[in-house]
TORMAR-305030 format. One line per 5 residues: for each residue x, y, z of N, C-alpha, C, O. Coordinates in steps of 0.001 Angstrom, whole numbers, plus 500000, padded with zeros to 6 digits. Layout:
% residues N
X:Y:Z:X:Y:Z:X:Y:Z:X:Y:Z  ...
% end
This chain:
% residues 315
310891:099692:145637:311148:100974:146307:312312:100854:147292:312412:099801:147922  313368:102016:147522:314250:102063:148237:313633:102439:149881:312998:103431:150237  314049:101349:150620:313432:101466:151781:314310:102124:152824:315446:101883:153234  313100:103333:153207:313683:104469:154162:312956:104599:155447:311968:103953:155799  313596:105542:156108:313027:105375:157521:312916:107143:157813:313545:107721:158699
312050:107745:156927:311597:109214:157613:313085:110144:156755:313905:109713:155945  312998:110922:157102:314054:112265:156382:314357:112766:157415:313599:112541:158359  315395:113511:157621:316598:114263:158209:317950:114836:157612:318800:114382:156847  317780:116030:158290:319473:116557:157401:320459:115867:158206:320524:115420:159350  321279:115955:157080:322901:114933:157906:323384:115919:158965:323820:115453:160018
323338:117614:158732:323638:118296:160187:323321:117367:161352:324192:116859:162058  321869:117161:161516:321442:116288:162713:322164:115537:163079:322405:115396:164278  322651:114920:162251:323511:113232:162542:324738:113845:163104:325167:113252:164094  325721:115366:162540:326996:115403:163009:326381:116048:164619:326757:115604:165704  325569:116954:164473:325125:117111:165836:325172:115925:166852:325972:115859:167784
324542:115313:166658:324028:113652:167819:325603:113143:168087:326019:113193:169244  326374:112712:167149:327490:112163:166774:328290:113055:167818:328663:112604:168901  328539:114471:167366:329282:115717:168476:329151:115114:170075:330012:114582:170776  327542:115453:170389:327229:115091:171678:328107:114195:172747:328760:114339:173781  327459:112606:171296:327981:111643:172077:329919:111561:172082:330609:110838:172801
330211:112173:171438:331569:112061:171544:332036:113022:173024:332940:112821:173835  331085:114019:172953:331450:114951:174211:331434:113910:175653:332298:113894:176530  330125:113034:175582:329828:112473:176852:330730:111233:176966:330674:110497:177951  331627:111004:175852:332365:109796:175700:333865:110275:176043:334614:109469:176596  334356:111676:175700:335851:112323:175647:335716:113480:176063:335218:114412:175431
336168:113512:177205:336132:115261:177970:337402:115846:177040:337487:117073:176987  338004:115368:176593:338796:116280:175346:338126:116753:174406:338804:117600:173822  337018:116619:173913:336386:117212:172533:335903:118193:172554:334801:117996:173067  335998:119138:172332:335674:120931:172116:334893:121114:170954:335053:120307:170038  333927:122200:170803:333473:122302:169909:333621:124058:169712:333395:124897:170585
334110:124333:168159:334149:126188:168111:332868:126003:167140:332208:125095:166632  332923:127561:167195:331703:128060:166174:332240:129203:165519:333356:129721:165513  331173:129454:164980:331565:130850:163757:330420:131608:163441:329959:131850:162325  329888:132062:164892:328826:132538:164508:327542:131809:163338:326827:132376:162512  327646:130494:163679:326365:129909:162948:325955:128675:164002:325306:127672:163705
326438:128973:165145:326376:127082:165868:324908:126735:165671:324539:125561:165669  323617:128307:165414:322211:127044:165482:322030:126462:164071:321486:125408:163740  322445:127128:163545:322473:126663:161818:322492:125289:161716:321705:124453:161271  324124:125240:162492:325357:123734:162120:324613:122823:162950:324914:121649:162733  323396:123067:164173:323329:122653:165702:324004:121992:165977:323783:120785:166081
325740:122902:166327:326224:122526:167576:325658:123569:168395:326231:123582:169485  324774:124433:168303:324569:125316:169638:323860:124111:171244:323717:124442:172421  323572:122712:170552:323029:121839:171159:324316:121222:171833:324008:120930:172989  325844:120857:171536:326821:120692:172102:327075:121845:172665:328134:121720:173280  326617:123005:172787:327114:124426:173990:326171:124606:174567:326310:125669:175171
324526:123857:174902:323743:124082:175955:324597:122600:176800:325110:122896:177879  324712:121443:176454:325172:120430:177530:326607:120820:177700:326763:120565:178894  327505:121176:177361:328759:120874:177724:329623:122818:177093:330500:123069:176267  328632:123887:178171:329122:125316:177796:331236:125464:177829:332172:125986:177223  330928:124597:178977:332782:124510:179345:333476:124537:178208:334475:125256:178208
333124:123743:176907:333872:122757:176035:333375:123883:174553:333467:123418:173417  332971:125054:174731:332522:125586:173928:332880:126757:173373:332486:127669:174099  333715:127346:171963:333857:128115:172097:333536:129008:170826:334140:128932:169756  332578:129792:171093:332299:131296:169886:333002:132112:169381:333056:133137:170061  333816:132150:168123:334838:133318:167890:333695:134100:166904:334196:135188:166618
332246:133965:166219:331926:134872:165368:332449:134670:164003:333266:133787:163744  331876:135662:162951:332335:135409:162046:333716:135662:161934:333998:136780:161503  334282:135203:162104:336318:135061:162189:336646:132928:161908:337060:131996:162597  336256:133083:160831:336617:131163:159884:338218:131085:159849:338847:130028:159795  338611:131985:159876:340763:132201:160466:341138:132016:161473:342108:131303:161729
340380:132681:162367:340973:132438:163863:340553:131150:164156:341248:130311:164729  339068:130942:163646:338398:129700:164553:339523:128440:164119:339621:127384:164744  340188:128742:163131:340731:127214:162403:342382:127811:163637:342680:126920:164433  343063:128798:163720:344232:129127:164529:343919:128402:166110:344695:127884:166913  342477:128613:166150:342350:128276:167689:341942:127304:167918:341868:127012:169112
341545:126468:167056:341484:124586:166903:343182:124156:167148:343635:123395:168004  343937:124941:166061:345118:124597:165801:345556:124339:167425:345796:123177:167754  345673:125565:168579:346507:125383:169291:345770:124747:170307:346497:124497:171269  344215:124270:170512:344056:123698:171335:344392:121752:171051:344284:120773:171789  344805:121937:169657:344847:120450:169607:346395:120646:170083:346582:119728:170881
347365:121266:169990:348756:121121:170125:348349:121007:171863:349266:120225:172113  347822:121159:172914:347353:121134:174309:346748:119463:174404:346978:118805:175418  345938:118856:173206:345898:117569:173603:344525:117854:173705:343878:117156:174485  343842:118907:172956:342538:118623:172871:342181:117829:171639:343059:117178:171073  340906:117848:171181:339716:117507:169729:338803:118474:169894:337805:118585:170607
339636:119546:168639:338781:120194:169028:338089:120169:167169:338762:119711:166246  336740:120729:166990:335578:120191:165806:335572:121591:165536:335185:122296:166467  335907:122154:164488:336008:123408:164282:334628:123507:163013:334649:122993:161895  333562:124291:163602:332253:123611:162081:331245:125182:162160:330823:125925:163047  331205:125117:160914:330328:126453:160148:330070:125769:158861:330328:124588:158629
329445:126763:157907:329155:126103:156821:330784:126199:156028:331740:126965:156148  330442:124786:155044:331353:124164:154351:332299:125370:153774:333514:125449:153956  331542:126228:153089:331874:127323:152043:333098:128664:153025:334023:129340:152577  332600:128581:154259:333739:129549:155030:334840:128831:155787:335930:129176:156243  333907:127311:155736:334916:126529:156926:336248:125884:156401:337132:125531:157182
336338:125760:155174:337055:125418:154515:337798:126027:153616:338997:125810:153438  336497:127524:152469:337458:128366:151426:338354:129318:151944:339421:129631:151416  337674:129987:153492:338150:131327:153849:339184:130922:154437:340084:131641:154001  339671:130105:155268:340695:129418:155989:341879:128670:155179:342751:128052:155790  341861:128749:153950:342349:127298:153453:343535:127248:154138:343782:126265:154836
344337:128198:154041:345457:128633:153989:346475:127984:155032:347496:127310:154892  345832:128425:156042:345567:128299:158072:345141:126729:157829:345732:126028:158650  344130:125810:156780:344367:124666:157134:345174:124192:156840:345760:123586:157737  345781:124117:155418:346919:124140:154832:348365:124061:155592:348967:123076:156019  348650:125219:155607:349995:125189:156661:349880:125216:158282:350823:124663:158848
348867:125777:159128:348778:125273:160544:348687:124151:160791:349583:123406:161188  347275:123836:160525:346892:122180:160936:347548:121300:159865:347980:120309:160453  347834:121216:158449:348218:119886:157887:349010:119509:157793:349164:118294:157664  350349:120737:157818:351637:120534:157359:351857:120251:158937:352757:119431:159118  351316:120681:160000:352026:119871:161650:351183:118815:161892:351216:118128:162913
350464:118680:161013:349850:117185:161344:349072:117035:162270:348910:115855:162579  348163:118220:163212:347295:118351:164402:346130:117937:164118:345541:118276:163091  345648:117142:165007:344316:116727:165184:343142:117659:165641:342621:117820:166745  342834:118384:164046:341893:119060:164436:340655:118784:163191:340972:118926:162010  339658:118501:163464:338912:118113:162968:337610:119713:162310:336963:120604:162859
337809:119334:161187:336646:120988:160641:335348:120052:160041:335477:118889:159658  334397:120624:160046:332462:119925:160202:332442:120977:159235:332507:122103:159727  332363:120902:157863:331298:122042:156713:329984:121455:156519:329769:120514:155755  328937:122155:157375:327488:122150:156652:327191:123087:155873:327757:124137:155571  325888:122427:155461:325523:123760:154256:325732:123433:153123:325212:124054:152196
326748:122112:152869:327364:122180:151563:326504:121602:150543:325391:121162:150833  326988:121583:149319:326479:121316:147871:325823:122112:147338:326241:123267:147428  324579:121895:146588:323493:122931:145827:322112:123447:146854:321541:124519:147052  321941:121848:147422:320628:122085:148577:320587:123334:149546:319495:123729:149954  321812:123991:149937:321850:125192:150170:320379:125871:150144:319644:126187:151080
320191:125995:148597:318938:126330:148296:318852:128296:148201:319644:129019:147597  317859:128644:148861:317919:129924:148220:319219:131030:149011:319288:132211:148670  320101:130485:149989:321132:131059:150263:322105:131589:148978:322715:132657:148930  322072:130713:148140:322761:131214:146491:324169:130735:146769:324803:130253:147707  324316:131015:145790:325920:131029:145006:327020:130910:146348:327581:129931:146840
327053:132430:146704:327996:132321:147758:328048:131622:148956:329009:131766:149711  327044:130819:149238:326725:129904:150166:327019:128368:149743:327530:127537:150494  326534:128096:148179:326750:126713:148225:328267:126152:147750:328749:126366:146637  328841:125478:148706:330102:125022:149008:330064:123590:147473:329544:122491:147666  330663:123951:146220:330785:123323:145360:331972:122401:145109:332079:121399:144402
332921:123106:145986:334318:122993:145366:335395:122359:146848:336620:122425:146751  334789:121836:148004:335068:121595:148989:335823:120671:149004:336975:120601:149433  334901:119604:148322:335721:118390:148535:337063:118137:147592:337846:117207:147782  337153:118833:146855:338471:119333:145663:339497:119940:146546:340693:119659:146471  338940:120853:147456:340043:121646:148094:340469:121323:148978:341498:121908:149318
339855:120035:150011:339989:119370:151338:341066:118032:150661:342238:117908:151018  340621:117431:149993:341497:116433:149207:342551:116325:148536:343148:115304:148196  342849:117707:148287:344631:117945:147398:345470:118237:148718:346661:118308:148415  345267:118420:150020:346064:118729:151032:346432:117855:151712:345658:117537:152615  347705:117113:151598:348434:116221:152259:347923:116338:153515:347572:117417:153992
347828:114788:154354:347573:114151:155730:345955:114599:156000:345505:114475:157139  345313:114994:155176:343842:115725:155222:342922:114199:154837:343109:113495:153844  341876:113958:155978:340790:113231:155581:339493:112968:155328:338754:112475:156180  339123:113268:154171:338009:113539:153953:336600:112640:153829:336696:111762:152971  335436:112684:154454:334381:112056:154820:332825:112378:154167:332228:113009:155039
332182:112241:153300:331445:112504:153173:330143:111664:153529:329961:110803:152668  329204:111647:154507:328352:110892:154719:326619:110835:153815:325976:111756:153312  326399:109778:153887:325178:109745:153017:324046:109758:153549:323143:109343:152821  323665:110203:154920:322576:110012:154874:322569:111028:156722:323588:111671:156972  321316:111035:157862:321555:111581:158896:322225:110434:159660:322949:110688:160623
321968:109005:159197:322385:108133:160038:324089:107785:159880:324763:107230:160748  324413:108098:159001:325992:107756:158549:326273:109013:158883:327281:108903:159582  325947:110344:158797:326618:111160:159284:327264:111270:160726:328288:111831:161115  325898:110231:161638:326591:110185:162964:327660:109603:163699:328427:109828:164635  327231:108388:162479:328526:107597:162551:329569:107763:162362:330324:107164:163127
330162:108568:161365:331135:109088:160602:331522:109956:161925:332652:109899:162410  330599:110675:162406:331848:112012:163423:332039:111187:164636:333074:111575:165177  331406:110057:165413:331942:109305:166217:333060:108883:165705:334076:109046:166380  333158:108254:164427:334527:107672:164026:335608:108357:163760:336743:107883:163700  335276:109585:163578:336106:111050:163750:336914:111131:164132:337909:111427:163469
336955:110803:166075:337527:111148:166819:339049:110411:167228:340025:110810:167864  338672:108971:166434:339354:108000:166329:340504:107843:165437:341400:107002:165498  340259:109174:164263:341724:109243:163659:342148:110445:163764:341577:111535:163793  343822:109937:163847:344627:110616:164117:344920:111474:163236:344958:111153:162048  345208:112846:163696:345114:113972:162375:344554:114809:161956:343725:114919:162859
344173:115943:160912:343568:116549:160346:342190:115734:159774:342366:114642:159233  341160:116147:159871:339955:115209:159005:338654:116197:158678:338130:116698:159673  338151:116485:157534:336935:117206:157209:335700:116418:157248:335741:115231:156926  334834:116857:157538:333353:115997:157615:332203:116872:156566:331777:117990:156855  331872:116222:155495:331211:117347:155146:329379:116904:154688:329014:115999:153938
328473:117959:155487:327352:117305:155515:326354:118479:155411:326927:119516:155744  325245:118658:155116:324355:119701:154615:323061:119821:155525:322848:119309:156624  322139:120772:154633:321402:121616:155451:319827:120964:155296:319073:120811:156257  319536:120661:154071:318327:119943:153424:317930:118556:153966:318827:117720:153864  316857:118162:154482:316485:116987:154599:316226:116314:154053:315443:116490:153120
316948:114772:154462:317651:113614:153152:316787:112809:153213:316060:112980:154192  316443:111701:152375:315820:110341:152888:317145:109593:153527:318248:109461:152998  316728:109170:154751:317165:108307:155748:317388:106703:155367:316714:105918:156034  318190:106196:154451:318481:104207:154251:319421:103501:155128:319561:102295:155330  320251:104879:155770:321131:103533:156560:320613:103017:157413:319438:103387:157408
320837:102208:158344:320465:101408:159246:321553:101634:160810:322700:102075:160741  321185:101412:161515:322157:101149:162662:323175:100203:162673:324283:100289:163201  322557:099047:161867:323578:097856:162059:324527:097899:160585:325372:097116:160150  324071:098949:160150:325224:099218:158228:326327:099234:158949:326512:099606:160108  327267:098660:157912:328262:099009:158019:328841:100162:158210:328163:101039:157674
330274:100800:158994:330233:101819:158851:331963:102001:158966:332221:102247:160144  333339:101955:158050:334469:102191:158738:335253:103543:157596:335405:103499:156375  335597:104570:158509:336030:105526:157753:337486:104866:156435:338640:104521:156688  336875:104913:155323:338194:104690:154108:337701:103407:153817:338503:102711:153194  336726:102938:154055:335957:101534:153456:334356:101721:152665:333280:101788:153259
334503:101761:151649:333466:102194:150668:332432:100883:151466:332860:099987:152193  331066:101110:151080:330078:099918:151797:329143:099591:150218:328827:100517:149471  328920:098626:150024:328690:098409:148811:326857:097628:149295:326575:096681:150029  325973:098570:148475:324034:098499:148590:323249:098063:147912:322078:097891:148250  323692:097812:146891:323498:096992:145840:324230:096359:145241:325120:097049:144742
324328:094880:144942:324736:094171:143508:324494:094632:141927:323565:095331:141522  325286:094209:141349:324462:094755:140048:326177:094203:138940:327317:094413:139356  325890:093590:137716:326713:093320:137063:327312:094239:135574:328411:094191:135023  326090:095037:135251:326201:096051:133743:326859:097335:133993:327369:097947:133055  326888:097819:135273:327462:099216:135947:327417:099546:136958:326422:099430:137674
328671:100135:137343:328403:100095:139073:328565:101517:138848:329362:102160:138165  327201:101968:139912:327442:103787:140195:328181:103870:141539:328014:103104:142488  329014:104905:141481:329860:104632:142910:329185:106463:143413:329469:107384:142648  328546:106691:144382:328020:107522:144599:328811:108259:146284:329338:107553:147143  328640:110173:146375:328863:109615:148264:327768:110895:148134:327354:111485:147136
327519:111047:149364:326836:111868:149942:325303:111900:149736:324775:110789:149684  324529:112934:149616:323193:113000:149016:322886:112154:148162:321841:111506:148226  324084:111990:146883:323922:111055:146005:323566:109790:146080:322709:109400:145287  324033:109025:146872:323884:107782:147390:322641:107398:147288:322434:106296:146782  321531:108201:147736:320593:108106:147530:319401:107797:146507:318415:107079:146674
319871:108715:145168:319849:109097:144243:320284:107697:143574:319386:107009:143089  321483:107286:143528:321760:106472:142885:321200:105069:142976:321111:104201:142108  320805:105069:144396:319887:103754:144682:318423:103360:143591:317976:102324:143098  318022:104857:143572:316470:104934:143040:316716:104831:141242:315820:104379:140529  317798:105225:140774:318054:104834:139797:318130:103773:139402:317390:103345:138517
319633:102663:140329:319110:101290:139893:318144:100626:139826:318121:099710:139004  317149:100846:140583:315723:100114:140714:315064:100775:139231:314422:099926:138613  315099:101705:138776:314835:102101:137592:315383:101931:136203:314824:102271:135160  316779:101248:136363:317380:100802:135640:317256:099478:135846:317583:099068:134732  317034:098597:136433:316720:097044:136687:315324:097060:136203:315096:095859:136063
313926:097891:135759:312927:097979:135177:313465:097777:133587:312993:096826:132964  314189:098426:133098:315137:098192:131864:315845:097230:131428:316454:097252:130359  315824:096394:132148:316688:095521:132054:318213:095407:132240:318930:094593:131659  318547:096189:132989:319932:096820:133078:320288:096490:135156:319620:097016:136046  321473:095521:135382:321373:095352:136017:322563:096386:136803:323573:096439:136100
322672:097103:137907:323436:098639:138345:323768:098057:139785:322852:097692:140522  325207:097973:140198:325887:098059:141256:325790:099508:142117:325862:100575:141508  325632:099465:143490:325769:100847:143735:326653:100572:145085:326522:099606:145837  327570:101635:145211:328791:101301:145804:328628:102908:146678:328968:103871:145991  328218:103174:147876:328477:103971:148948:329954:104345:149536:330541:103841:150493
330438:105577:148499:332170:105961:148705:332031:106393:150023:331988:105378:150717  331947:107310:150658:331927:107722:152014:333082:108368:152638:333091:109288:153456  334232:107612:152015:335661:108224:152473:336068:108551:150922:336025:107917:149868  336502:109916:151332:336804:110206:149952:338319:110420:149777:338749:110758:148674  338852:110301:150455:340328:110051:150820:340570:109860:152659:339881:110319:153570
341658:109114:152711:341419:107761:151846:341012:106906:150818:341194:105723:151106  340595:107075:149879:339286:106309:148646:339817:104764:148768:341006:104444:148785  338960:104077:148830:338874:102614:148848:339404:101945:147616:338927:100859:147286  340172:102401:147046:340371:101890:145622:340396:100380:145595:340048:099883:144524  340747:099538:146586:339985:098127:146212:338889:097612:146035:338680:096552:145445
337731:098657:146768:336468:098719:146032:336021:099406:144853:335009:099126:144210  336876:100363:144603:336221:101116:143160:337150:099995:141545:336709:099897:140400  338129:099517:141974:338695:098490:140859:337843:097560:140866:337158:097350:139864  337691:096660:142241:336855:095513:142247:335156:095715:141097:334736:094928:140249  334604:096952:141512:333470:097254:141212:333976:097341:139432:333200:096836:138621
334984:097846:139034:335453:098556:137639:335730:097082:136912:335356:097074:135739  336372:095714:137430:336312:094982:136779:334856:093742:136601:334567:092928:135725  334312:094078:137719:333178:093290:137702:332158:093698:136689:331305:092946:136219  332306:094800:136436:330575:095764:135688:331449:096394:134460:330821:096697:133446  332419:096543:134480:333082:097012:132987:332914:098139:132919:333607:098595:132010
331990:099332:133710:332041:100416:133294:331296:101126:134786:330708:100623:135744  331629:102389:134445:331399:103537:136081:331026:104521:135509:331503:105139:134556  329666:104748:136439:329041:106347:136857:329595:106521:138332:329663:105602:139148  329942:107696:138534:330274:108651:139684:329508:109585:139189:329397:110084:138069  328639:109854:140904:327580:110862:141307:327953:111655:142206:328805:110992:142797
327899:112455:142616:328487:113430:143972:327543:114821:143454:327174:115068:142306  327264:115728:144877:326774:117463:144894:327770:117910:144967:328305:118074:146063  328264:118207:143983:329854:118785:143984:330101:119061:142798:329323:118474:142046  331356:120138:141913:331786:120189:140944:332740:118788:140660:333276:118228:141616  332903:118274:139261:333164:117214:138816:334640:117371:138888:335373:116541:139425
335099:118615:138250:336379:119622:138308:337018:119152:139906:336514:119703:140885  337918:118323:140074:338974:117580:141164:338369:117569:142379:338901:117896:143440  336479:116931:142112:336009:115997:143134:335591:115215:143320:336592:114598:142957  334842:114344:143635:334560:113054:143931:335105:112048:142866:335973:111211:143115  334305:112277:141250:334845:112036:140313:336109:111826:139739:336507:110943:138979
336819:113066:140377:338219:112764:139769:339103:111767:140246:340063:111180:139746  338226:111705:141929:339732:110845:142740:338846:109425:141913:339316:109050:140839  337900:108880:142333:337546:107724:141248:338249:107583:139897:338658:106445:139663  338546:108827:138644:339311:108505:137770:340441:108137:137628:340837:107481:136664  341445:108688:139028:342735:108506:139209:342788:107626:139748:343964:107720:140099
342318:106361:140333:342364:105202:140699:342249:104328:139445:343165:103600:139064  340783:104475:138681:341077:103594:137747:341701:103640:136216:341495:102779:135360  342788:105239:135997:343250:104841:135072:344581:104443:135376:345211:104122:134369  345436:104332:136834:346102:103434:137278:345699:101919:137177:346277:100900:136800  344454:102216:137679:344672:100523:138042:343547:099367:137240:343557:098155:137453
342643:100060:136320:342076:099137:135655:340706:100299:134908:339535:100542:135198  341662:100756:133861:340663:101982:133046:339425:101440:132363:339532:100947:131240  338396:101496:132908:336942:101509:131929:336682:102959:131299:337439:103893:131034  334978:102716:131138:334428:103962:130000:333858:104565:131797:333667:103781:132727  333662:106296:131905:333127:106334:133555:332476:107871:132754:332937:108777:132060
331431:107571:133219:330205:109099:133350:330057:109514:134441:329811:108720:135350  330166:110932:134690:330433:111791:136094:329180:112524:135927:328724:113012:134893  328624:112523:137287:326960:113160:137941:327806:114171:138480:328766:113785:139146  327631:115387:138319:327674:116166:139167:327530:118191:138662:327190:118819:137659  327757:118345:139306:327719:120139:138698:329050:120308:137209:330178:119830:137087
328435:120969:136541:329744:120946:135852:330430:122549:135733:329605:123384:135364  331277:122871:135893:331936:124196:135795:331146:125087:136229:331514:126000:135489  330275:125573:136908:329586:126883:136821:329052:126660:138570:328675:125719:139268  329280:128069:138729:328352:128510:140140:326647:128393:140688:325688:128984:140192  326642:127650:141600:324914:127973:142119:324242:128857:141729:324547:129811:141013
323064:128515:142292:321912:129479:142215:321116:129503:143327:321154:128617:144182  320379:130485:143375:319383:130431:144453:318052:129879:144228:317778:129694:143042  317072:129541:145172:315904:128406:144610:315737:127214:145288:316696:126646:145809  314521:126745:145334:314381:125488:145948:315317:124450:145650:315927:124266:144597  315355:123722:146831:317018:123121:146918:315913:121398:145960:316789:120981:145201
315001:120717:145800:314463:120092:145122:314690:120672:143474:315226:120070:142544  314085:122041:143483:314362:122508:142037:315686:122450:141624:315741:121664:140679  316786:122913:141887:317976:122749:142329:318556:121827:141302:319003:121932:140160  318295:120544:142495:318454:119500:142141:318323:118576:140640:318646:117453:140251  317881:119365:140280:316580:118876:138804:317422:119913:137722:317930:119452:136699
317510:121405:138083:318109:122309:137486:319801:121873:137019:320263:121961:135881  320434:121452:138103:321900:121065:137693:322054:119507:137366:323109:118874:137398  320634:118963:137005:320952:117310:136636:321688:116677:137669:322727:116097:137353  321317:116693:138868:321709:115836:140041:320310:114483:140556:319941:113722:141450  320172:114727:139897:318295:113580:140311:318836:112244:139750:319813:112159:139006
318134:111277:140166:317979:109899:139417:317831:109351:138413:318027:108181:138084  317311:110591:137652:317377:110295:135898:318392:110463:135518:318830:109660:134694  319319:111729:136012:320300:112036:135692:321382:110634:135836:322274:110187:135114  321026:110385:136633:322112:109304:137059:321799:108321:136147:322841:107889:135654  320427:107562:135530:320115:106531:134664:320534:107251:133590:321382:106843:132796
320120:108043:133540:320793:108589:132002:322841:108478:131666:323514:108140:130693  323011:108736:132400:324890:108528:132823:325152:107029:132851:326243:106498:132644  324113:106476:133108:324608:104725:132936:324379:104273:131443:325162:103723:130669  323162:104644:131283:322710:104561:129642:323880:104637:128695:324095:103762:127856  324706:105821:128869:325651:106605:128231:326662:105675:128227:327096:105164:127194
327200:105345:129737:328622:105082:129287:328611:103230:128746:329616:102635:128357  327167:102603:128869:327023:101488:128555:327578:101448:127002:328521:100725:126681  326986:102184:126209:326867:102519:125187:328703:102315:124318:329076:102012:123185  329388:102675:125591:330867:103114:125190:331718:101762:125982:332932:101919:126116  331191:100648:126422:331270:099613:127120:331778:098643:126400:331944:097529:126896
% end
């Protein structure tokens, strides 16, 4: 059994993470968008109201008014759910913050399928596709509540534009305090020599419980914790590609130029195997238990043994 320590949504973790960055950098600001109890930063605007600011539903301005408080020499965390914080704005992130290169940091919760019965227009599918084609943009996806916290402490520390993207559903909890943790350094959780699943986010999880189910098989499964998704570690996703001969990529995300793809474009540069992709394929959410969900778009652990099965096959 994959050993956990209780459940929590990764919100929690960027919450805690926010805090302590507030009590660590009187520069760090936090906006909202009319959702701060959702995201809970409304918990960074009961300790630190000064550092706080509400524009409502306005995902344009809030990203304009990150923009100019970072040109002042703030950090400022611009966070709503994934799906407004990122689609409705692109534009404003695009040419305000990326093309001047400002250190403003945007938090999408909410994201993937776990959404749950919010539906379609809520679950943020296509985020990490759209955060990742934008030059000087860095994208983070954490796996768990405990890496999420880590991840927005480490936040603050790079220079630049950077997305954090973390959800609403409560996860099983594997990291540890003492895990490793460096933004653009994949952390690798298993050994395994027949296939390495390179997983980030929710998945991670997922992919753990698989190998243990695939090592019942006789099938021995690497699992490799991406985390930075650009940056991508490509000395860990080759290393992993020549050791095991073949790759599953898992991600809550469309497969269509995310997680998956930046993994493909590494290794048909740099050392092409056979690779099976976990994830949504072409089509929009639904509403429904974010467990059912899960099961409904083949994001579960079978799914994932089944994707190793496959590309062994083509090995």
């Amino acid at each position: 059994m994959v050993e956990t320590f209780g459940k929590k949504a990764t919100r929690h973790g960027f919450s805690d993470g926010l805090i302590a960055l507030g009590e660590k950098n009187p520069k760090v600001v936090a906006i909202g968008a009319d959702t701060a109890c959702s995201v809970l930063i409304n918990k960074f605007a009961q300790k630190f109201p000064e550092r706080f600011i509400q524009v409502g539903v306005a995902e344009t301005n809030m990203i304009g008014i990150a923009a100019g408080l970072a040109v002042d020499g703030w950090i400022p965390y611009a966070v709503t759910y994934s799906m407004f914080a990122t689609g409705r704005p692109w534009e404003n992130i695009r040419n305000t913050v990326c093309y001047s290169n400002l250190n403003v940091k945007i938090g999408g919760s909410h994201s993937g399928i776990t959404v749950g019965y919010d539906g379609a227009t809520h679950q943020a599918l296509e985020d990490i596709a759209i955060m990742r084609c934008i030059p000087r943009m860095t994208v983070v996806v954490p796996s768990d509540m405990v890496e999420a916290k880590k991840a927005t402490i480490a936040s603050a520390d790079i220079a630049g534009p950077l997305f954090i993207r973390f959800g609403r559903e409560s996860e099983p909890i594997f990291n540890k305090e003492d895990t490793p943790f460096k933004i653009g350094k994949a952390v690798t959780l298993r050994e395994g020599k027949d296939v390495a699943i390179l997983a980030c986010g929710s998945m991670v999880y997922e992919s753990l419980v698989a190998a243990e189910n695939l090592e019942k098989k006789g099938i021995s499964a690497k699992v490799v914790n991406v985390h930075t998704i650009k940056p991508i570690d490509a000395d860990a996703i080759v290393k992993s590609a020549k050791e095991c001969g073949a790759v599953v990529t898992a991600e809550e995300h469309q497969i269509l130029g995310g997680f998956g793809s930046a993994v493909a474009e590494v290794l048909v540069k740099n050392h092409p195997v056979p690779v099976e992709m976990v994830g949504v394929r072409d089509t929009f959410g639904e509403s429904g238990n974010p467990s059912e969900l899960l099961k409904h778009f083949h994001l579960k652990d079978a799914d994932i043994l089944n994707a190793c099965e496959k590309v062994l096959k083509r090995k």
